[in-house]
C-alpha positions, 0 to 999 in steps of 0.5 A, a space after each residue: 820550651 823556650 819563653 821571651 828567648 830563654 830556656 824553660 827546663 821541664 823534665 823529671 827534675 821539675 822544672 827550671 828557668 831564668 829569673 825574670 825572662 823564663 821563669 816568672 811569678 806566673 810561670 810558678 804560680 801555674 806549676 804551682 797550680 798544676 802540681 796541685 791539681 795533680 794532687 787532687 786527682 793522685 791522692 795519697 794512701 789513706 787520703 782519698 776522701 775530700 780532704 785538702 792535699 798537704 803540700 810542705 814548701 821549702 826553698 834553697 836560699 837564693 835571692 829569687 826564693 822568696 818571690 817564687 815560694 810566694 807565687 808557687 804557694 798561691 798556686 797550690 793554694 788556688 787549688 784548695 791544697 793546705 801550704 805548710 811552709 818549711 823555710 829555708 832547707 835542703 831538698 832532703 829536709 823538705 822530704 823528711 819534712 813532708 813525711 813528719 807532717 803526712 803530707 801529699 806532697 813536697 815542692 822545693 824551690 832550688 836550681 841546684 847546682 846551676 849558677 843564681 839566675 837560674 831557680 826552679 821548682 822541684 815537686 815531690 811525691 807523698 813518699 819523698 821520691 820526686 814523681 816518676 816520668 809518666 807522673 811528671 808527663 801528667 804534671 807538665 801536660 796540665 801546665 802547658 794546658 792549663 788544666 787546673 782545679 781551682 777551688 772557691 773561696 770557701 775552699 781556701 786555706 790559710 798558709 802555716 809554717 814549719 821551722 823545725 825541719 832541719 832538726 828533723 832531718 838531722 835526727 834521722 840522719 843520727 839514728 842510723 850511724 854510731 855516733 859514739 864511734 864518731 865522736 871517740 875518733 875526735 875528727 875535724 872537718 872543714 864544710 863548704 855550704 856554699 851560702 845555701 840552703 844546708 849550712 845549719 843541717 851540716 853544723 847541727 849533725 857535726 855537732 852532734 858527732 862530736 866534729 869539730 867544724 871549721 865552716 865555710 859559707 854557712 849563712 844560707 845568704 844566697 849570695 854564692 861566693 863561687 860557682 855553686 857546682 862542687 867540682 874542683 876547680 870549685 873548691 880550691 879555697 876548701 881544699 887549701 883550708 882543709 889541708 891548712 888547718 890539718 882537717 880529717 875531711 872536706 866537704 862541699 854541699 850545693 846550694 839545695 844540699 842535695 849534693 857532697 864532694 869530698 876532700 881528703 886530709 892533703 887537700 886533694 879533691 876527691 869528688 863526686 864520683 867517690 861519695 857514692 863508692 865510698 857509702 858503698 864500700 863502707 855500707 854495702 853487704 853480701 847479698 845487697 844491692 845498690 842502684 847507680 844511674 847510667 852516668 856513675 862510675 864503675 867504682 861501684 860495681 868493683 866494689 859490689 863485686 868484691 862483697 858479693 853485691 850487685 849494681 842496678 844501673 837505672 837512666 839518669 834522675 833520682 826518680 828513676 834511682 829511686 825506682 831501681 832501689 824500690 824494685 830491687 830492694 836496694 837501701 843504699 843508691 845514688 848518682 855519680 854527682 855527688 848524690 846518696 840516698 839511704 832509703 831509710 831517711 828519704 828517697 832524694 839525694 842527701 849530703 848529710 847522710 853521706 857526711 855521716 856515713 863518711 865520717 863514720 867509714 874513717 872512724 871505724 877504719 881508723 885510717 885516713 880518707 886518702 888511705 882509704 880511697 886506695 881500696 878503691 880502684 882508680 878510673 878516669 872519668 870525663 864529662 863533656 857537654 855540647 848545645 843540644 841541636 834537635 836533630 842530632 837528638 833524633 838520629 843519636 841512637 841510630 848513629 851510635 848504634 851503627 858506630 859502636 855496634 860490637 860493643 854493649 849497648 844500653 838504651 835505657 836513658 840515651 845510649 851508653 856504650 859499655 867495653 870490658 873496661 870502659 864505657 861511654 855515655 850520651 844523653 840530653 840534659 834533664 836540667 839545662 839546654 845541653 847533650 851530656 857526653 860523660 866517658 870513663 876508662 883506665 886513664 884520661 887519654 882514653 877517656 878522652 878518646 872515646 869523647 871524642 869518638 862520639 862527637 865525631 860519630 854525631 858531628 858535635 861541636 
């Protein structure tokens, strides 16, 4: 969807768009409006009589937050739901949020990682997962439509607020890590928030482990000192500063800290790739499961292997990796972005349990994270990206299909393209106005090869 000449996102993710041209008070008030009518019509288990659905409402810390927390507010208000605002905190805090207060459900106002014109808004189920496709089709239809239950005026209901989540999610996090193991390695990291939204969830945990803290950016000012997304050419301040001042770790959070990089002790950017496989390797047992999207890499699957484990691959979206951890019993899952979710916290992505459950991988090896990171068999992985033209889009499985049809072929979420010792995968954005091309293999050469390979299979440009 298109508004005066920009983009508006409207996906799995929920929905995102260009302060001021795309994305107004009166878009966010409707979606607002829409999601809560949503919620009168899907109550919550043990809520289906007539009482008012409970919504927790959090925002990351950008500058447009305020504006359009108070537009969405007084959309789900319209529709007769109790607000119960949560400040300033990460998209997983606003889940566990949600859950102490029994809410219906949970919105957070965040663009993630996308730069700070960008905002959005992010609806979460009674359970904390984000509501699957057929739930999000629902909530869209009645956006375009307009099919709202508004409430009169004696149906109304006074906002509240909720200061304390941070401290909440920080708990949680604590109860499922050694911490007196942590706190005996005596380690130190050094902690990128980015100005967002999960810089006192961060100093809280590391406190409480015993961490000592060298943090960048903490104040949740909005005012992003660097490209928000953490890659590496992102994070060269935090890799100089962790090596500089002989820190364990680095650590790199989005703007909604729903997202962790990783820094090892040199200074060397480990990435996003590795959170997941590192949880993984310090978490996964015989027997278990571990659900990874379509675009992460195979690191975990080499892992899983070697303790007897299995990998659910699921399409790309937390919903939908949270759904595959739900239908396969699988505690532990996440994607290759930098995102874990321990489904005993939450069911969204969580870097704060992931710093924990690093944290406690060193404590417990009692090597270094570079050491560590050798256990792990090494790929290259490349991710690509081109303009989305709606007609590629059609043909794509066809074209791909007919390309590569030797090899592996999963539909599930575009096409991924599997050999034994590669894949490739190609799909559109959930989140931007964009196709995604990601490529993994031994070396970046090949990795780079099979791009290219598809770009010339769909004459991308």
């Amino acid at each position: 969807m298109t508004t005066n000449n920009a983009p508006l996102m409207l996906s799995i993710s929920g929905m995102r768009g260009l302060v001021g041209k795309s994305l107004t008070p009166t878009v966010a008030a409707r979606f607002g409006a829409a999601f809560g009518s949503w919620l009168w019509a899907n109550r919550r288990p043990g809520n289906e009589d007539n009482a008012a659905p409970v919504v927790a409402l959090g925002r990351d810390s950008r500058q447009s937050g305020p504006m359009i927390e108070a537009a969405v507010a007084s959309g789900l208000a319209s529709t007769g739901c109790k607000v119960i605002r949560v400040g300033i905190l990460s998209t997983p805090g606003v889940a566990i949020a949600a859950n102490h207060l029994s809410a219906d459900g949970g919105m957070v106002i965040t663009a993630s990682h996308n730069p700070f014109p960008w905002n959005g808004v992010k609806p979460l189920r009674h359970d904390g997962v984000a509501p699957p496709p057929e739930d999000s089709a629902n909530i869209i239809e009645r956006f375009h439509n307009n099919d709202f239950k508004y409430a009169e005026v004696d149906g109304l209901i006074r906002f509240e607020d909720f200061p304390t989540g941070d401290k909440h999610h920080v708990d949680e996090v604590l109860a499922l890590v050694d911490v007196d193991l942590i706190k005996s390695a005596n380690l130190s990291a050094t902690v990128d928030s980015v100005h967002g939204a999960g810089g006192d969830e961060a100093r809280h945990l590391l406190h409480a482990l015993g961490v000592k803290l060298h943090h960048l950016y903490a104040a949740p000012t909005g005012d992003f000192p660097h490209i928000p997304e953490p890659t590496k050419e992102n994070l060269v301040e935090l890799s100089e500063q962790t090596a500089k001042l002989g820190a364990d770790v680095g650590f790199a959070q989005d703007p909604d800290a729903d997202r962790l990089a990783i820094v090892d002790e040199n200074g060397t950017y480990i990435g996003e790739e590795y959170t997941l496989a590192l949880c993984a390797l310090h978490k996964l047992g015989q027997g278990q499961s571990v659900a990874a999207n379509l675009s992460t890499s195979r690191m975990v699957d080499d892992i899983a292997a070697n303790v007897g484990g299995k990998v659910i691959r699921t399409p790309v979206g937390e919903a939908n990796v949270t759904q595959g951890m739900r239908d396969n019993n699988a505690t532990l899952g996440g994607e290759g972005n930098g995102g874990i979710i321990d489904n005993r916290i939450s069911q969204v992505r969580d870097s704060i349990i992931g710093m924990a459950y690093i944290l406690e991988l060193i404590a417990a090896r009692k090597q270094p994270l570079s050491e560590i990171v050798k256990d792990i068999p090494a790929y290259a992985i490349v991710k690509d990206k081109a303009g989305v033209d709606p007609e590629v889009l059609k043909t794509m499985p066809d074209k791909m299909q007919a390309a590569f049809a030797e090899q592996r072929i999963d539909l599930q979420d575009g096409v991924r393209i599997d050999w034994e010792d590669k894949w490739v995968h190609v799909r559109p954005s959930n989140t931007e106005p964009i196709i995604r091309v990601i490529a993994e293999a031994s070396d970046e050469a090949q990795a780079k090869e099979l791009v290219q390979q598809v770009r010339d299979v769909l004459g991308l440009v």
